[in-house]
C-alpha positions as CSV (number, residue, x, y, z in Angstrom):
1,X,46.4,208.0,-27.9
2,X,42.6,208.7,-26.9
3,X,42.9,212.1,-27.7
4,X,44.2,211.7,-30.8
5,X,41.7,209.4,-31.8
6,X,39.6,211.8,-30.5
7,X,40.6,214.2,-33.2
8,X,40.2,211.5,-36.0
9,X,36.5,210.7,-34.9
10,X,35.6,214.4,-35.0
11,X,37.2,214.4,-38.3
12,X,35.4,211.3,-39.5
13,X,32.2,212.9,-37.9
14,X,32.7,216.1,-39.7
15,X,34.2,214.5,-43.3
16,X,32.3,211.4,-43.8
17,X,29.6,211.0,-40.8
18,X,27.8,208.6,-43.8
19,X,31.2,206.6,-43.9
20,X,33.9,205.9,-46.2
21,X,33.2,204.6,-49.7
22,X,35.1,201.2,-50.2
23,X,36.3,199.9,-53.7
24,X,37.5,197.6,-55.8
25,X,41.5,198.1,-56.5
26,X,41.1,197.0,-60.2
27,X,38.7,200.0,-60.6
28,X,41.7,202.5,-58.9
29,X,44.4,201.2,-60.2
30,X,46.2,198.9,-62.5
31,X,48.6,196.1,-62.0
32,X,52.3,196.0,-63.6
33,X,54.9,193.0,-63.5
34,X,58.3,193.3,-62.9
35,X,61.6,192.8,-64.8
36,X,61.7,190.3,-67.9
37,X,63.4,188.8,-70.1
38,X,66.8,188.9,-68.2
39,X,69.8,186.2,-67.0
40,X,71.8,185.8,-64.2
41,X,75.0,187.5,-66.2
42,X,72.4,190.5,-66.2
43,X,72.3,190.7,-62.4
44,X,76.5,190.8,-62.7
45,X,77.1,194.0,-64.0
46,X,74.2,195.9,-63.3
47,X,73.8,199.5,-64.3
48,X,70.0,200.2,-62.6
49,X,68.9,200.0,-59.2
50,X,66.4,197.8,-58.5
51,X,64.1,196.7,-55.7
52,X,64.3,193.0,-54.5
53,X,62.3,190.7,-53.3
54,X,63.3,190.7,-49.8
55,X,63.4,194.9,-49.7
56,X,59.3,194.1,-50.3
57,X,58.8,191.4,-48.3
58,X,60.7,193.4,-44.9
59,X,59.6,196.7,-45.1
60,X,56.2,198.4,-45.4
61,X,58.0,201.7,-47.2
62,X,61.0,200.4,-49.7
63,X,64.0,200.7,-48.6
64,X,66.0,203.4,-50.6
65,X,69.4,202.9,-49.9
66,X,69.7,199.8,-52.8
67,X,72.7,197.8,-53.6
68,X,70.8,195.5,-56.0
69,X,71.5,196.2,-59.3
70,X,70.6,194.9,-63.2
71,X,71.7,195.4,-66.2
72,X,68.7,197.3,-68.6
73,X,69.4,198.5,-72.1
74,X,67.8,201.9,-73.7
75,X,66.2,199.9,-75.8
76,X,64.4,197.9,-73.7
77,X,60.7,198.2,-72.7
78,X,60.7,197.6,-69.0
79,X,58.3,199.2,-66.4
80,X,59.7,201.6,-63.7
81,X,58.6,202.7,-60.5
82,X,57.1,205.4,-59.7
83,X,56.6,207.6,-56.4
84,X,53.3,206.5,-54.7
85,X,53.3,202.8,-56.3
86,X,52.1,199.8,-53.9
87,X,54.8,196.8,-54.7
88,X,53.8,193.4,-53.8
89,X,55.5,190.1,-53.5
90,X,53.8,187.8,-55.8
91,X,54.6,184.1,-54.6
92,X,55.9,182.5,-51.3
93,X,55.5,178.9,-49.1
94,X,52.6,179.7,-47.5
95,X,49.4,182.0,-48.7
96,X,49.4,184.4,-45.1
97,X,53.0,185.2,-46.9
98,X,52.0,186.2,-50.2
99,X,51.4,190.0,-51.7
100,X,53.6,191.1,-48.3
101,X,53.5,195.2,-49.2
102,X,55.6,197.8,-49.8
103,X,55.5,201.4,-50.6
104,X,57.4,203.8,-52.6
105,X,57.0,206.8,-50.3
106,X,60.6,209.2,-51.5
107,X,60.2,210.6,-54.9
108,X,63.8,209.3,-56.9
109,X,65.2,211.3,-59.8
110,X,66.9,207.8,-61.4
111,X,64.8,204.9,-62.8
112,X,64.0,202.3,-60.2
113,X,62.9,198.5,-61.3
114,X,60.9,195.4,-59.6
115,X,62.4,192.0,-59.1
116,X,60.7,189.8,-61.8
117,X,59.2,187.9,-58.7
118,X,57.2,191.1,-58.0
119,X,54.6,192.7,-59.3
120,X,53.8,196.7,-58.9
121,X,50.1,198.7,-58.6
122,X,49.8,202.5,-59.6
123,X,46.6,203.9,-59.0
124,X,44.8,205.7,-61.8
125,X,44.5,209.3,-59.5
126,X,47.4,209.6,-56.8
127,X,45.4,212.7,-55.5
128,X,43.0,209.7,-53.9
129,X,45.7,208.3,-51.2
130,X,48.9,209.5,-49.5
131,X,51.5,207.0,-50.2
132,X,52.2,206.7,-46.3
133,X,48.6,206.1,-45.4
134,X,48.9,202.8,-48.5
135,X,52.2,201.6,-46.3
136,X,49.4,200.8,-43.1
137,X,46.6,200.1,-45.1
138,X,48.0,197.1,-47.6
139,X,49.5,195.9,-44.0
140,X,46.9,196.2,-42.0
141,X,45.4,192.4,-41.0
142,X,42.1,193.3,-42.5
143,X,43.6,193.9,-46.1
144,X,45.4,191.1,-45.6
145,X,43.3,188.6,-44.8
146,X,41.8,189.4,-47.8
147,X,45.5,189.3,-49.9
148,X,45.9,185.7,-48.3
149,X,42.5,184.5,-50.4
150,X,44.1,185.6,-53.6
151,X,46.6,182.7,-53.4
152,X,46.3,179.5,-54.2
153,X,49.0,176.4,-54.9
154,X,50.4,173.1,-53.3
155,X,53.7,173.3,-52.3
156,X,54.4,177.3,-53.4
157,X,51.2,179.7,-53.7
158,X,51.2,182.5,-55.9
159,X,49.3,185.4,-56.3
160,X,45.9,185.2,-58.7
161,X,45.7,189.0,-60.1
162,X,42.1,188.8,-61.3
163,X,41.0,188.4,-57.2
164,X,43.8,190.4,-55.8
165,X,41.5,193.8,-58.6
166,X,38.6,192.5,-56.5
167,X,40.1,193.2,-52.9
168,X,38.2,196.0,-51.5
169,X,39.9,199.2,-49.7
170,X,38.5,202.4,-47.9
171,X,38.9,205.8,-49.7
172,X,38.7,207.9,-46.2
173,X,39.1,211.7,-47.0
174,X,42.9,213.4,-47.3
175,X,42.5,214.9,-43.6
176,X,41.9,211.5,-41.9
177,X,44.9,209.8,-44.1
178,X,47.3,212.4,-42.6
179,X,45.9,212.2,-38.8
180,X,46.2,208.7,-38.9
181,X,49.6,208.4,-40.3
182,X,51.0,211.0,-37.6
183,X,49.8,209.0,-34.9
184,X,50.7,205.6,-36.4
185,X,54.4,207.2,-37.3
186,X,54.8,208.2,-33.7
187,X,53.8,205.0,-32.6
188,X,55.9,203.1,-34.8
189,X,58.6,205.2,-33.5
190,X,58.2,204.9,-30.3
191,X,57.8,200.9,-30.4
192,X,60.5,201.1,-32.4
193,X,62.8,202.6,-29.6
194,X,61.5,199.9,-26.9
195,X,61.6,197.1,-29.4
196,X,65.2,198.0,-30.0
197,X,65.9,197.7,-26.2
198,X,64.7,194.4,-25.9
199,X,65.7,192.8,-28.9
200,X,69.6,194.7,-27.6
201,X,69.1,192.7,-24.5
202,X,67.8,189.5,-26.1
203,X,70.8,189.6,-28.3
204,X,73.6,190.2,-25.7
205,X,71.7,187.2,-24.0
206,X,71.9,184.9,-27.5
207,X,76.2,185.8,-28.1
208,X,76.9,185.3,-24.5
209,X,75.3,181.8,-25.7
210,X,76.6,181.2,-28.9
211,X,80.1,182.1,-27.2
212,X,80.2,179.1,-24.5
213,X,78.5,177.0,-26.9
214,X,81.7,177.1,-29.3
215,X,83.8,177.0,-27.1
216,X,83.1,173.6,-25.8
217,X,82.3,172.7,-30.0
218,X,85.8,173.4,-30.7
219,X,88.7,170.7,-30.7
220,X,92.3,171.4,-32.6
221,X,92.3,169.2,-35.9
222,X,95.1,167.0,-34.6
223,X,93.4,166.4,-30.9
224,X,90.0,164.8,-32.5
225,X,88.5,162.7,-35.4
226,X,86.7,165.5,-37.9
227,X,84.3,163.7,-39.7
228,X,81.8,165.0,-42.6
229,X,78.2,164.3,-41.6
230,X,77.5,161.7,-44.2
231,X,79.7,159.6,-42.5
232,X,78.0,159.9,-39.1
233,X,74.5,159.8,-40.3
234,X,72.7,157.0,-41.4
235,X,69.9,156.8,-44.5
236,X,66.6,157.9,-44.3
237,X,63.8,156.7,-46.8
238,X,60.7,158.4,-48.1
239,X,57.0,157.7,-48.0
240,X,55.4,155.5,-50.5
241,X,52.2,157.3,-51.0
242,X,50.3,154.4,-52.7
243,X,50.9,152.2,-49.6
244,X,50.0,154.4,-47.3
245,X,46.6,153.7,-45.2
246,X,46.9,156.3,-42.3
247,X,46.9,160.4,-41.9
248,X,50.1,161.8,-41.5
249,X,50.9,165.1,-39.9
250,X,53.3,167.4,-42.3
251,X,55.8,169.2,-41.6
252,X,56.6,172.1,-43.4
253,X,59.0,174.7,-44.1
254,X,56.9,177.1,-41.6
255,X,56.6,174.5,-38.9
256,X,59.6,175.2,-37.3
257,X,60.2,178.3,-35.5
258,X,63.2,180.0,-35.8
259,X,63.5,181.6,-32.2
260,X,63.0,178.6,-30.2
261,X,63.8,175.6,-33.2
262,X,60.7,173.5,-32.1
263,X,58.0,172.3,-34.6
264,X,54.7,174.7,-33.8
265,X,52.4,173.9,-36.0
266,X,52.0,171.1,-38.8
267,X,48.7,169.9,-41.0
268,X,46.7,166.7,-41.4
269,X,48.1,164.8,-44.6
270,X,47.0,161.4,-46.2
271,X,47.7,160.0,-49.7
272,X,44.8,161.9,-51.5
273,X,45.7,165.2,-50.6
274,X,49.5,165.1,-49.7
275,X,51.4,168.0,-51.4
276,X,54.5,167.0,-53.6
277,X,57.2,167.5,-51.1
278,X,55.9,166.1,-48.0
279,X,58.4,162.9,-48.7
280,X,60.2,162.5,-46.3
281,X,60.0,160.1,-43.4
282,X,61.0,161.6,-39.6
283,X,62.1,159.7,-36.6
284,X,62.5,160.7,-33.2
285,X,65.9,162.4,-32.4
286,X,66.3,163.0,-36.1
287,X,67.4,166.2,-36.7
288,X,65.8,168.5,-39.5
289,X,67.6,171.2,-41.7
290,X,65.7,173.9,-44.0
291,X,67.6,173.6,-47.3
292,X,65.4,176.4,-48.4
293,X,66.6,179.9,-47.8
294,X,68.7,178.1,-45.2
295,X,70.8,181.1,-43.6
296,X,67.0,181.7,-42.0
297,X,68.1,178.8,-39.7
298,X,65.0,176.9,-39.4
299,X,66.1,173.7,-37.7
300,X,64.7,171.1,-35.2
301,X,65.3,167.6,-33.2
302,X,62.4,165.2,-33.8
303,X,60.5,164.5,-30.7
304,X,58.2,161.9,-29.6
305,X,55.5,163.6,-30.6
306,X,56.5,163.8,-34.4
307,X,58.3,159.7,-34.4
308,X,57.2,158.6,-38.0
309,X,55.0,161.2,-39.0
310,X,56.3,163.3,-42.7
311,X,58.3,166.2,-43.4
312,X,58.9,168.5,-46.3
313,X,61.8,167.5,-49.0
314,X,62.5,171.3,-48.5
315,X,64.1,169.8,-44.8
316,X,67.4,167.8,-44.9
317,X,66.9,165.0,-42.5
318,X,70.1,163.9,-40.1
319,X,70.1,160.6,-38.5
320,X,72.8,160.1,-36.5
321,X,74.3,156.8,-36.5
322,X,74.5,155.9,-32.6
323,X,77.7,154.5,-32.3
324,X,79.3,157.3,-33.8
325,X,77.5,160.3,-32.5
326,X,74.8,161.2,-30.3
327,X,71.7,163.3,-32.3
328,X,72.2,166.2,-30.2
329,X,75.7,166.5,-30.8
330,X,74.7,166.4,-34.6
331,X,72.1,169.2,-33.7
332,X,74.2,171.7,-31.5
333,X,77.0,171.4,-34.4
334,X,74.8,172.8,-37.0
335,X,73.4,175.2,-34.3
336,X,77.3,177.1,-34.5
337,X,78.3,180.0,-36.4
338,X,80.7,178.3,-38.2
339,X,78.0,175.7,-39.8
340,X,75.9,179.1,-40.9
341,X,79.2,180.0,-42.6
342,X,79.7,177.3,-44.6
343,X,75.9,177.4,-45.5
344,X,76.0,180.9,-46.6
345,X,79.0,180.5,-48.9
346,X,77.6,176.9,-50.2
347,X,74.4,178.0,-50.8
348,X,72.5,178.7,-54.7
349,X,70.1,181.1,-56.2
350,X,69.5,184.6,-55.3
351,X,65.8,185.0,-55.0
352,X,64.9,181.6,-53.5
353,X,68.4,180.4,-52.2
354,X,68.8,177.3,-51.5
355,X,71.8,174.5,-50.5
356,X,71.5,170.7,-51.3
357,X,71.2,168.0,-48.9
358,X,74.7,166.3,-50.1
359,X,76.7,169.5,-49.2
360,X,75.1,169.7,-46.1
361,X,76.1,166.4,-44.9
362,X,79.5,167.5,-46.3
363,X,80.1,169.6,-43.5
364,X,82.6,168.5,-41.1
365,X,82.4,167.9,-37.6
366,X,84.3,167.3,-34.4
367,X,84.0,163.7,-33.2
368,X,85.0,162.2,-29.7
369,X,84.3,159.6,-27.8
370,X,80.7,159.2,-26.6
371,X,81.3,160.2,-22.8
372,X,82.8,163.5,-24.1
373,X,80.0,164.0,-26.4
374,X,77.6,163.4,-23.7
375,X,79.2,165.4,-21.2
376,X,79.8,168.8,-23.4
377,X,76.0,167.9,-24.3
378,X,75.0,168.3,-20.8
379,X,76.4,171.1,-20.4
380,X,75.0,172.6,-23.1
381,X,71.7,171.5,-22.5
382,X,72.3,173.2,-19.0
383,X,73.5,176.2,-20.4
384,X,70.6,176.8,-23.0
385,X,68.0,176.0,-20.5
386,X,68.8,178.9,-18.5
387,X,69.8,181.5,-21.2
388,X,66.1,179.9,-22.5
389,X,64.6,180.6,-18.9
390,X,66.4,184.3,-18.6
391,X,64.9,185.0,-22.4
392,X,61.9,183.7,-22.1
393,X,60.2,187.3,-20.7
394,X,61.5,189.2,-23.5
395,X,60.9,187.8,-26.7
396,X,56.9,187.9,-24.4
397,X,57.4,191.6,-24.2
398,X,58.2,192.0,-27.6
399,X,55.4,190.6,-28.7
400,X,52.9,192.3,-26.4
401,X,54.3,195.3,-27.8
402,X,53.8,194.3,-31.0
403,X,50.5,193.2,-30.3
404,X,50.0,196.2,-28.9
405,X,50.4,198.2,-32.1
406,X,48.5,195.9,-34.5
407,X,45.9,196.3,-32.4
408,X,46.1,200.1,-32.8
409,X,46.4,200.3,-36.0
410,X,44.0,198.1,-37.3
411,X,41.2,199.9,-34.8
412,X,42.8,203.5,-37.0
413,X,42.0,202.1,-40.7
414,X,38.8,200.2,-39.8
415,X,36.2,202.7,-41.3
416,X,32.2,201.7,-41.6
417,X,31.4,201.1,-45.2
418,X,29.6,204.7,-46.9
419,X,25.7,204.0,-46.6
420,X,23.8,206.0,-49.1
């Protein structure tokens, strides 16, 4: 790595010793939207490719192996893609999510279109950037840290277009852009390869899991009472704003992490600045569902620290009724495979999806007696505490590694500003 860098500093030394000149995009480019004026029938019987939502929001170069398709009419006056075009993702939950970047990096002889949740960028002379160096740069921390103060909203943020023309880039000359993309391409490669390794590991160590865990979840229909969870949960109410005097702590839909299912981080709330869905009331040993793109899995038991404090209506809240079921036998049921199942097939929408509360609590669930419940829970507590313990170093190294390469990365596109 030094000696490359090496190379790119004599390059910047030689090229731009003055530095880089920086500018505004809305003076290299211009902004496009996506698809409009279409249905749902339209997204039935396609006959163009399109790229989605979640091709933008996952990968920093689009993904050209598409199976999304919509319907679009000769006659209609819809903008297409083009090779070297910056896509962005134009709304999400939280603003560090928003204008996520992707590239169009393969040239494609057929017409390509943009979700209508999207919005594209072509800059005015393509000469000016390679498209691989724009799949770093619009990713880079620095870019989007400024991308994250374009948004604004309550309980979804979009994008504002007139500050996103204001964010400023670097124009560094043709000869770094290419230096820097071979080292960050053999980089990414090579993270890639030990990435792969761990995450292999991490995985074989999350099915050997998921395995024991349904085995001791699964009881013949005859040989156990199957209930749905409405009937072993009991009703939860919702803040009234007006008579609250205190500062709540919220709970959103990006509190909970998915690897671990524990709330990480919440805000302060009171009734002057409380977003529209933070409604609902929590209790400890309640158990909390993300109705919201729920095959994500984003789900949590209330703990002491969180008894009475407020959580998004984007959560469905499980209170198990005691004499019927223990809470953590509600939450290591909808921890199985088979609950993600019936999730995936129950759920609505196709950009947002999204399952109600009332057909969550109509899944149905294996119910004993409460010694059996609590003995299969212990040994599922046991179990998960040392698959958690074996784990724990590897989702570490993954992030160290990842880490690792921001760091990289972001010291590669960080150029001093041109001084005349």
């Amino acid at each position: 790595m030094s000696k490359q860098q090496s190379k790119i500093e004599k390059l910047i030394s030689n090229l731009c010793p003055n530095g880089v000149e920086f500018k505004e995009l809305g003076k290299l480019g211009d902004f496009y939207g996506g698809l409009s004026g279409k249905n749902k029938e339209d997204f039935n019987n396609g006959n163009s490719k399109y790229i989605s939502y979640m091709n933008i929001f996952s990968n920093i170069a689009v993904d050209t192996n598409i199976t999304t398709f919509v319907k679009v009419n000769s006659s209609e006056s819809q903008n297409q893609i083009e090779y070297g075009d910056v896509l962005f993702t134009g709304s999400s939950e939280t603003p560090n999510e928003c204008g996520m970047s992707s590239v169009l990096i393969e040239k494609i002889d057929e017409p390509l279109y943009l979700n209508s949740f999207c919005f594209g960028y072509r800059l005015h002379n393509k000469s000016l950037f390679l498209p691989e160096f724009l799949k770093y740069l619009f990713r880079d921390e620095q870019i989007r840290k400024q991308i994250a103060k374009t948004a604004s909203g309550v309980t979804r943020f979009n994008i504002s277009k007139k500050r996103f023309a204001k964010i400023l880039i670097p124009l560094p000359p043709i000869a770094v852009q290419e230096e820097i993309v071979k080292i960050l391409n053999s980089f990414t490669e090579l993270e890639a390869e030990l990435e792969a390794e761990l995450e292999a590991e991490l995985e074989a160590r999350k099915k050997q899991y998921e395995y024991y865990r349904s085995r001791l979840l699964t009881f013949d229909e005859g040989g156990v009472r199957w209930m749905a969870i409405s009937e072993v949960c009991i009703p939860t109410k919702n803040i009234k704003w007006k008579e609250a005097k205190q500062a709540y702590r919220y709970i959103d839909l990006t509190s909970v992490s998915r690897e671990n299912h524990m709330i990480t981080e919440t805000i302060k709330i009171n009734a002057e600045n409380a977003p529209s869905r933070a409604q609902k009331v929590v209790e400890k040993d309640d158990v909390i569902f993300a109705t919201t793109r729920p095959t994500l899995r984003r789900f949590a038991m209330i703990s002491d620290d969180y008894d009475g404090e407020i959580a998004s209506t984007g959560y469905c809240v499980l209170r198990a009724d005691n004499a019927k079921v223990l809470p953590k036998w509600v939450y290591y049921n909808i921890s199985t495979l088979n609950f993600n199942d019936y999730v995936e097939k129950q759920q609505e929408g196709s950009a947002y999806p999204s399952i109600s509360d009332a057909k969550v609590k109509a899944f149905r669930i294996p119910v004993p007696t409460i010694s059996e419940q609590k003995r299969i829970i212990s040994l599922l507590d046991k179990f998960e505490s040392l698959v958690n313990n074996i784990s724990i170093g590897l989702p570490a190294e993954i992030d160290a590694r990842k880490s690792q390469y921001k760091y990289y990365r972001s010291k590669l596109l960080t150029f001093a500003e041109y001084a005349s």
